[in-house]
Structures are given as structure tokens and as C-alpha cells.
N, C-alpha and C positions, 0 to 999 in steps of 0.2 A: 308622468302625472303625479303630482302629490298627493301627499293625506292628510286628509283635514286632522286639524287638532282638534283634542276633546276636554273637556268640561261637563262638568256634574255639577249639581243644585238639588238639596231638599227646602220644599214646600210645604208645612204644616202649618192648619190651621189654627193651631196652640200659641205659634213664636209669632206672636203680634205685637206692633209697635207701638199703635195707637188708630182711634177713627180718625181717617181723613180728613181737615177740615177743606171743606168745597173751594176754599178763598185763595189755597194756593194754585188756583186757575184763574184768576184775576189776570187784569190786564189795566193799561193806560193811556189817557189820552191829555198831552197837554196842549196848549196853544201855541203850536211850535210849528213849523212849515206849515206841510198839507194834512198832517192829522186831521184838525177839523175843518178848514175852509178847503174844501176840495176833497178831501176825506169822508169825514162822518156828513158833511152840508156842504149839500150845492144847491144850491135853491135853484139856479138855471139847466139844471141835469134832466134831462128826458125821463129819469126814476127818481124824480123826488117828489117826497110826499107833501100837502100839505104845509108841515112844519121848514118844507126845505131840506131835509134829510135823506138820502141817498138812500131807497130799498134797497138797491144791490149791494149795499156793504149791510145793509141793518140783518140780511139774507145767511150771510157770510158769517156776520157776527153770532147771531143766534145757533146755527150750526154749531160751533165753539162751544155754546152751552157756556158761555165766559159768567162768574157769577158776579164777581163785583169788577168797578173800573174805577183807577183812581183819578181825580181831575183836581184842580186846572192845571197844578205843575207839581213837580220839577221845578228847573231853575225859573219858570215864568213868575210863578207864586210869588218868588220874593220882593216882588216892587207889582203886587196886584192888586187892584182895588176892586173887590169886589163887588162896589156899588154901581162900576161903570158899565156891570154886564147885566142889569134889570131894570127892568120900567120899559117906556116905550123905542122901539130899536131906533127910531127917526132922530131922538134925544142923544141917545148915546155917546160918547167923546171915541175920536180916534186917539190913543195914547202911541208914543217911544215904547214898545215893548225889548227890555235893558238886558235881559237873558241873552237873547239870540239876535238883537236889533235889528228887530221887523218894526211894521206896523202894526197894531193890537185894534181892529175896528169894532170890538166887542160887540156882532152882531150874533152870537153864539153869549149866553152868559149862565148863571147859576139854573135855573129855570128850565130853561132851553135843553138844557143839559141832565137834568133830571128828568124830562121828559123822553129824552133819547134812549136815558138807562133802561125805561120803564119798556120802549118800545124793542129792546133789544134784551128785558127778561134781565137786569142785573141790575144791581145795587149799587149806590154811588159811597166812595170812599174820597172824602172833600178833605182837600189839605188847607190852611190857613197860614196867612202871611205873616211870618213872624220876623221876616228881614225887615221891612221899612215898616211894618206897624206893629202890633201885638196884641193888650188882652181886648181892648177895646173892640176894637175892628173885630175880633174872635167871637167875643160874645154877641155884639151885636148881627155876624154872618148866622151862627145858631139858632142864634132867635128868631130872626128871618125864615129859615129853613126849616123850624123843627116845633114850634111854639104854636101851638093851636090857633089863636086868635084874642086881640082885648089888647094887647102893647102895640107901641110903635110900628115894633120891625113885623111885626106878624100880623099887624092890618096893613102897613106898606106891600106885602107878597100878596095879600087878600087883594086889595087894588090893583095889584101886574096880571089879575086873573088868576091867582093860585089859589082858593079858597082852603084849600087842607090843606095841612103842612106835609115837608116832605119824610122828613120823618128819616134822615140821613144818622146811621149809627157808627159810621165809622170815618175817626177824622187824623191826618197828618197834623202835627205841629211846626210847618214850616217842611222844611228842604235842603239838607246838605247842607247843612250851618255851618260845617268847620272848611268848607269851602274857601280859597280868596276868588274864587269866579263868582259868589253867590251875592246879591244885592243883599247889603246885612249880614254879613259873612261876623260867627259868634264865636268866644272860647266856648269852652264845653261848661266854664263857671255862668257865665253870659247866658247863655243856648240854655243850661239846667234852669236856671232860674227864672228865665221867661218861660219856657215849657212847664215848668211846676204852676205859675202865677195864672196863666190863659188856660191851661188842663183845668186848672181851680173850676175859674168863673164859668169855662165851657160847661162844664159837669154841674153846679149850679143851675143852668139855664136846662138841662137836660140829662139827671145823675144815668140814664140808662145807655149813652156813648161808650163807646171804646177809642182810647185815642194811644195813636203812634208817634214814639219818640223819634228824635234824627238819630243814629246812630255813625258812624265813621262814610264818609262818600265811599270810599273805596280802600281796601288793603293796603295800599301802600302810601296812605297820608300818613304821615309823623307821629300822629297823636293817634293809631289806631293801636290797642284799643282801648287805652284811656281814655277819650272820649265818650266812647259810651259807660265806661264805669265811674265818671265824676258825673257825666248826665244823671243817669240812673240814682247815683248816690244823695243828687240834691230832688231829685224829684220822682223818687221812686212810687213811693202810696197814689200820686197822679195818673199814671201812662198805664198802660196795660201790653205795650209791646216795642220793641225796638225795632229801628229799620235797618236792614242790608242793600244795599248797592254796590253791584258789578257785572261788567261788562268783557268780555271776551275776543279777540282778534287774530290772526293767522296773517301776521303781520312778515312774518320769515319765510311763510310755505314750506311748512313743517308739517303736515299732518298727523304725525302719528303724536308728533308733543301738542298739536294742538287739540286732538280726540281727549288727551287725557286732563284737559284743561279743568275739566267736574271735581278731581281731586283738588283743587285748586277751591273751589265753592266748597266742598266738604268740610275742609280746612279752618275756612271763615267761617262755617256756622257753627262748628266746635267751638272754635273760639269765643266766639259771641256767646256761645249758650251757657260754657264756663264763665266769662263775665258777667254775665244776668248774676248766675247762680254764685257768684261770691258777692254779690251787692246783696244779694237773698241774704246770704248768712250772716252777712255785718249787721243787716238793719235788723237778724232775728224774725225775717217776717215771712208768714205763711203764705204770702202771695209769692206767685213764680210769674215772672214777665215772661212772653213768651216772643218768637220770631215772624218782622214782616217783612219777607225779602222783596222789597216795594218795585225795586225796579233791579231787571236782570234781563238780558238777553246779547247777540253775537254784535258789536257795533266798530267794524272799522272799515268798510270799501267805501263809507261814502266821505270818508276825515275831507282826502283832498279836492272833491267836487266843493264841499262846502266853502273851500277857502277862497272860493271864486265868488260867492252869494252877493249879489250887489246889497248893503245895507237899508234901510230903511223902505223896504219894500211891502207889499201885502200877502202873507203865505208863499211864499218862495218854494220850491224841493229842494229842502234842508235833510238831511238825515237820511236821505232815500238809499238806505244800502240796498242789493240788491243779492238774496240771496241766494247759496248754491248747496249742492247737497252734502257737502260735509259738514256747514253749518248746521243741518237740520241734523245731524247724527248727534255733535252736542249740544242743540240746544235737549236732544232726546236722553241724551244720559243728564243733562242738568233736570229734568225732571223728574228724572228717577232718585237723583240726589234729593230732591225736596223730600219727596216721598219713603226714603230710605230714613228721614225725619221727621215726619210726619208726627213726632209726640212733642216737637218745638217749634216747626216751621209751619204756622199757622195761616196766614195769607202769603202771595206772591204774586206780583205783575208783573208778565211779560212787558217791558218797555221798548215800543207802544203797539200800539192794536190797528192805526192802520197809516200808511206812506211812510212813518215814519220810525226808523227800522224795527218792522212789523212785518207778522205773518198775511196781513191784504193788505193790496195795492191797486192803485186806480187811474185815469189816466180823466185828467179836467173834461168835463164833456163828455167821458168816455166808457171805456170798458172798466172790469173790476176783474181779480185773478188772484189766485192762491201763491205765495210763494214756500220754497220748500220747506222751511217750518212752522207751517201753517199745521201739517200732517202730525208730528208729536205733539202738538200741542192739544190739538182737535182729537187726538184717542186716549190719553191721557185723561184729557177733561170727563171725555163720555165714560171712560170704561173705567175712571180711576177712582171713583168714589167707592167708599166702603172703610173698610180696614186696612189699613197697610200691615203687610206679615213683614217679615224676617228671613228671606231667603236665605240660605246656609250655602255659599258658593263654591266651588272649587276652578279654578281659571288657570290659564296659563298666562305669563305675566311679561309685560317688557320692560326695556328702559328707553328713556325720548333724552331731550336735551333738558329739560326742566324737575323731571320728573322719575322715580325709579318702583320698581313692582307695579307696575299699571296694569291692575287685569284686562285681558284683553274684550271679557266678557260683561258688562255693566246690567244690575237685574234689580228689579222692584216687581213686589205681586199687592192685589190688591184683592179681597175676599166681601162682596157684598152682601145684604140681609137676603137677595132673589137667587143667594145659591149661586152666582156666578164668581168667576176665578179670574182676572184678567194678568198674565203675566207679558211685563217689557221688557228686552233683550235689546242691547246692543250690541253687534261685533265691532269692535275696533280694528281687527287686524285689516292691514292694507292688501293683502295678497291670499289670504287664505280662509275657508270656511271652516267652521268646528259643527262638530258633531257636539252639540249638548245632551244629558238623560238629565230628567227630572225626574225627582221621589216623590210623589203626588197620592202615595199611598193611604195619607188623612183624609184626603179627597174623593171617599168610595162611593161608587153610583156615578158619579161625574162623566162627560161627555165630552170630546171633542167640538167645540165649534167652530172656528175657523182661526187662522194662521195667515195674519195680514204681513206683508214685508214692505220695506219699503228701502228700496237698491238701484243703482245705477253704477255703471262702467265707469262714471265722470265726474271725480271728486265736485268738480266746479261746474257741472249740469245747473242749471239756473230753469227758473219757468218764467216767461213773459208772457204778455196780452195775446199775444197770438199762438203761443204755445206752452202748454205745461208738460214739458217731458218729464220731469221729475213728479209721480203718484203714486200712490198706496196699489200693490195687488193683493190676492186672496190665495195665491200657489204657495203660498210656505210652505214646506215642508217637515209634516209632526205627525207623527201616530203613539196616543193612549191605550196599554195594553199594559192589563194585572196594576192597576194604580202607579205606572211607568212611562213619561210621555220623552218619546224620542225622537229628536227634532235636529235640522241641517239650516247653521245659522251661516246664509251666503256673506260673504267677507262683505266689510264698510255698511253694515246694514241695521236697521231699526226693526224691529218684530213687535209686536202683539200677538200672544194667543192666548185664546179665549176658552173658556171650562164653562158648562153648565152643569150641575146637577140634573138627571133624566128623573 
């Protein structure tokens, strides 16, 4: 029998990072397979409400606690017109939707959509086309949306039934512009200059927005991270944040290199936050742009179903990865990564929120079911607001194929105003539990509450409609004793534990 390895962590409520902002539990839905047509609306579903919206996911959602979602796209955005999704549904144009080359029968449109938010408790974060149109279409979406009443676009919303505006504060400028997949695909001279010009007029129409620059698609385009330092550089006093995009895969069945994959996200957001902060210093200005990692989450089991997708269809299962419990381990330390930045990583959406590779899943007509990273996401969210601290770690470390010193221990604490403590643990190691102590000694009066695990035998444990073998239990094993909490982190496993003040 072996012996678990050990690791150590001090916990003070002094080494804090920054508060929380609630937005990096965001999430997304774009018009893209079954997100929305069979996802969030079914109008012919045994649970749909009125508006056509599915309770069983709005059920699922709300559990989430999800505070904002971003919409309509992603790559859909950039050849979107978003007048074809308001007014009366019988009116509406079927389009060539040029992202994913589906059909776009925009019975789901701006409205519809902000209606869903409101039913599911979150905020809408509206991105704007800036591939085939720009400030026009921008300003005149805002005004539509945001503008009380007396103009054009904001007695047109008053006539769809909207009579108060929606009041939407947070807005993308476009989509992975340095894209060649993207409709309008821009340099970063291009991309900066229209993002400066439509931020303008946007702000104009509504100076109290927040809007999100494009920053690089992904780490390994050409021009990362120039692109976002020439963006930034022409339109810095406009934007209030940059976007991050990436995505993750266990493409080799590699496990232990793909656990340590978060290093990899860490990485990028150093990066990113040094490039803000040297456009900071050039331009001499007191404003800091801050981080929206707009879209993140594990995307590769469903690449090759997709290639089969017959074109020009209506909501096909596009993107339907299907996941299993090693994914839910990183997408659990990619959370902890937000949060271990929590003084720059301001918003972030899991992409997407449901069919499509999402934590729910649905089945046309059917049932509705958790997949296995549905669980970090969903403790995280509840128990992760507050303050993020500064864990002070000691780990034992490995090396993988990609990667070198990878603790095998991943941790984020989070300290709220009710006195409560939430701390998240990952073990990475494949074969072995550790014995972690925590120095919890700032933390005096404080209580044990509970020690949630979440573990399985079976890297690739999957949950389907008829069964979720992969769930949260309550057996962790932790005992607090003299401000000392000593706790047995079962190998491949995700933790929460929980402190009150008595």
C-alpha cells in the first residue's frame, strides 16, 4: 500500500487578490447547432413556457447562478443582421447563416433573447457585427436596445412590444477579427480603427456601456500578441476590456499533460495583462483595461462528428462534445486560474451554456441532464464570490510532455462578507491521494461545513440522459482543529470545502 503525498497551504485573510467580479461565471449562447433551437426554445417541448423556452434548462440554468451570457455570436455575429431577429416572427427572413452554414430562421432574435436572460436571472452581454457592417448597424442595435423612447429605433422596440428599454451594459465589438474563418476577417490596424470609431458612436448613444475589444482568437495565431497591443494602442480611451479565447483537448490521451493544461491559460493571461499594461504606459494613462476571457472551455470529441454535418440545415448537433470526468477536473482548475486573477480577469464565459460543448444537454423533445462539468462550474459560481485570497501553496510537482513543475495540487480560496471560506482543490495526480494541512489560523471561531468531492475510478466516466454516474458527494475527508484543517485529497479529484464563522 502506498503513502499518500503531502502538501501544505497557508490561508490568510490579509493575502487577498482582489473582490471577485461575479462575471467571471458568465457563459454563452450563440446561434449555432442546438444552443438555441432545441436548447434554450422549443416551443413544441412538453416544458415550454409560453415564450417557447424550455423550464427544464431555464431550471438548470438558474441553479448555475450564471450572472451574465453573452449572445448572438461568436463566429455567427459577423455576417448578422440584427434586424432580421425583431418585429413580428411570421415576417422574419430565413438567412445562409456563413459561420457554421446552417440555416438562421431567426425565430429567437434580440428581444426574445433578453427576455430569456431576465427569466433565467442574468444579464445580457450583446456583441455587434463588425465583420460585414460596423458603426451604423452598432449604433443604431443600442438605440434599439438601450434608449428609452422618442427616436426611430426605440419606438420601433416600443412597437415589437418592448416598451422599456433593455438597458444592456455590456457589449463585444465584433468576434475574432484576426480570424481567416471569420466573415470580415481584420488586421489589427483595420479591427483597431473600427472598434475605436463604433465604441465612439456606441457610447454616444449610451456613455454608461462597457465594451470588449477582440483580442488574439487564440495563442497560437501569428500576430498574438501584437494584435491586441496595435488594437489597444489605436483605441485604447474607447474599450474597457480585452477578450481571451481558448479552448482545450486530450487530443493524444495524455492525461497527466492534459490536467496541467491551466498552466497553459495562466500563461495567456500574464501575457495579455503585460500587454494591456504596456499600452497603459505608452499612452501615460490612468485607465487599466482589464480581462474578458469571453469564451473558454474543453472543445474537441465532437471536431470529427461535425465533419459529417450535412450543410445548410436547421440547428443540426454541431459542437455536441460529450463530456467525461477528466474534462471536468480542468475545466475545475481553469476556474481556479480565473480566480487566482481575479484583480484582472474580470468577466468570463464558459462557451456555451447549453448542447453546445456545455455543461447541459438536451435531447429534442426530451430530457435535460447535467454533464460532468456542469459540477465546477456550479460551485464555483455559488460559493465563489467574495474575495479571492492568495493561497501560499506547497505541492509536489511533476513533469508531462508539454509541461514542467506542474503542481500536482491546484487551489483558489475565496473569503465572503457572511463569514464564509470556500476553498478549491484539485488533485491531479493519476494514482495517488495526498494528505493536504491548511494554516487556517487567521480564520479563528470558523467551522467546518462540509467537504464536497467530486471523483471517479474513470477518467472518461461520461453522464448521459439516463444516467449521471459522474456527481458531487459530501464524504470528503477534513477535520479543523487549533485553526489547522487536515484534509485527504482522493487522487483525480475536484474538492470544495467549506468554513463558516460560528
Amino acid at each position: 500500500m502506498s503513502h499518500s503525498l503531502k502538501a501544505s497551504m497557508i490561508i490568510d485573510k490579509s493575502y487577498q487578490i482582489a473582490p471577485v467580479d461575479e462575471r467571471i461565471y458568465g457563459s454563452f449562447i450563440e446561434h449555432l447547432g442546438r444552443a438555441v433551437y432545441g436548447g434554450i426554445y422549443e416551443p413544441d417541448h412538453p416544458e415550454a413556457d409560453e415564450q417557447g423556452f424550455r423550464k427544464d434548462v431555464i431550471n438548470l440554468v438558474k441553479q448555475l447562478q450564471v450572472p451574465i451570457v453573452r449572445y448572438p455570436g461568436g463566429n455567427m455575429v459577423s455576417a448578422y443582421n440584427w434586424e432580421d431577429g425583431v418585429g413580428p416572427k411570421e415576417e422574419r427572413p430565413r438567412r445562409l447563416e456563413l459561420a457554421w452554414r446552417t440555416i438562421e430562421n431567426n425565430q429567437v432574435g434580440t428581444n426574445e433573447f433578453a427576455d430569456w436572460a431576465k427569466k433565467v436571472d442574468a444579464e445580457v452581454m450583446m456583441a455587434v457585427n463588425l465583420g460585414t457592417r460596423g458603426i451604423d448597424a452598432a449604433r443604431n442595435l443600442i438605440e434599439y436596445t438601450n434608449h428609452p423612447k422618442g427616436t426611430y429605433w426605440s419606438e420601433l422596440r416600443r412597437s415589437h412590444g418592448y416598451d422599456q428599454p433593455h438597458n444592456i451594459k455590456t457589449w463585444c465589438l465584433g468576434n475574432e477579427m484576426d480570424g481567416p474563418w471569420q466573415v470580415g476577417q481584420k488586421t489589427a490596424q483595420e479591427y483597431g480603427k473600427i472598434a475605436k470609431e463604433a465604441g465612439k458612436a456606441m457610447k454616444l448613444v449610451d456613455p454608461t456601456i462597457e465594451l470588449v475589444a477582440c483580442g488574439s482568437s487564440n495563442t497560437d495565431m501569428p500576430t498574438f500578441p501584437e494584435y491586441e497591443a496595435t488594437t489597444l494602442d489605436i483605441a485604447y480611451e474607447e474599450v474597457d476590456f480585452i477578450s481571451l479565447h481558448q479552448y482545450y483537448g486530450n487530443r493524444t490521451n495524455d492525461p497527466a499533460n492534459y490536467l496541467a493544461k491551466n498552466l497553459d491559460m495562466d500563461h495567456f493571461i500574464k501575457t495579455v495583462t503585460a500587454t494591456c499594461d504596456y499600452i497603459k504606459a505608452k499612452h501615460r494613462s490612468k485607465k487599466t483595461i482589464n480581462l474578458s476571457f469571453d469564451e473558454w472551455n474543453v472543445w474537441y470529441h465532437s471536431n470529427e462528428a461535425d465533419k459529417q454535418i450535412e450543410p445548410w440545415t436547421v440547428a443540426p448537433p454541431q459542437l455536441e462534445d460529450v463530456y467525461n470526468f477528466e474534462d471536468a477536473l480542468l475545466v475545475g482548475s481553469m476556474l481556479i486560474t480565473f480566480l487566482q486573477h481575479a484583480d484582472r480577469v474580470k468577466m468570463a464565459c464558459m462557451a456555451q451554456l447549453v448542447n453546445v460543448i456545455a455543461p447541459i444537454m438536451t435531447e429534442n423533445s426530451g430530457r435535460s441532464w447535467k454533464q460532468t462539468i456542469y459540477y465546477p462550474y456550479l460551485h464555483t459560481s455559488i460559493y465563489g464570490r467574495g474575495v479571492a485570497l492568495k493561497p501560499i501553496l506547497s505541492s509536489p510537482k511533476y513533469d508531462s510532455k508539454d509541461f514542467t513543475d506542474v503542481p500536482y495540487v491546484d487551489s483558489a480560496a475565496v473569503f465572503n462578507e457572511e463569514e464564509e471560506v470556500s476553498i478549491f482543490i484539485v488533485n491531479k495526480h493519476l494514482h495517488e491521494s495526498i494528505d493536504l494541512s491548511v494554516d487556517l489560523r487567521s480564520f479563528e471561531g470558523f467551522q467546518l461545513v462540509e467537504h464536497v468531492v467530486l471523483e471517479h475510478e474513470n477518467l472518461k466516466a461520461v453522464n448521459t440522459s439516463a444516467e449521471e454516474s459522474v456527481k458531487p458527494h459530501s464524504h470528503g475527508i477534513s477535520e479543523l482543529q487549533d485553526g489547522y484543517l487536515t484534509t485527504r485529497l482522493s487522487k483525480t479529484s475536484w474538492n470544495v470545502i467549506r468554513l463558516k464563522n460560528s
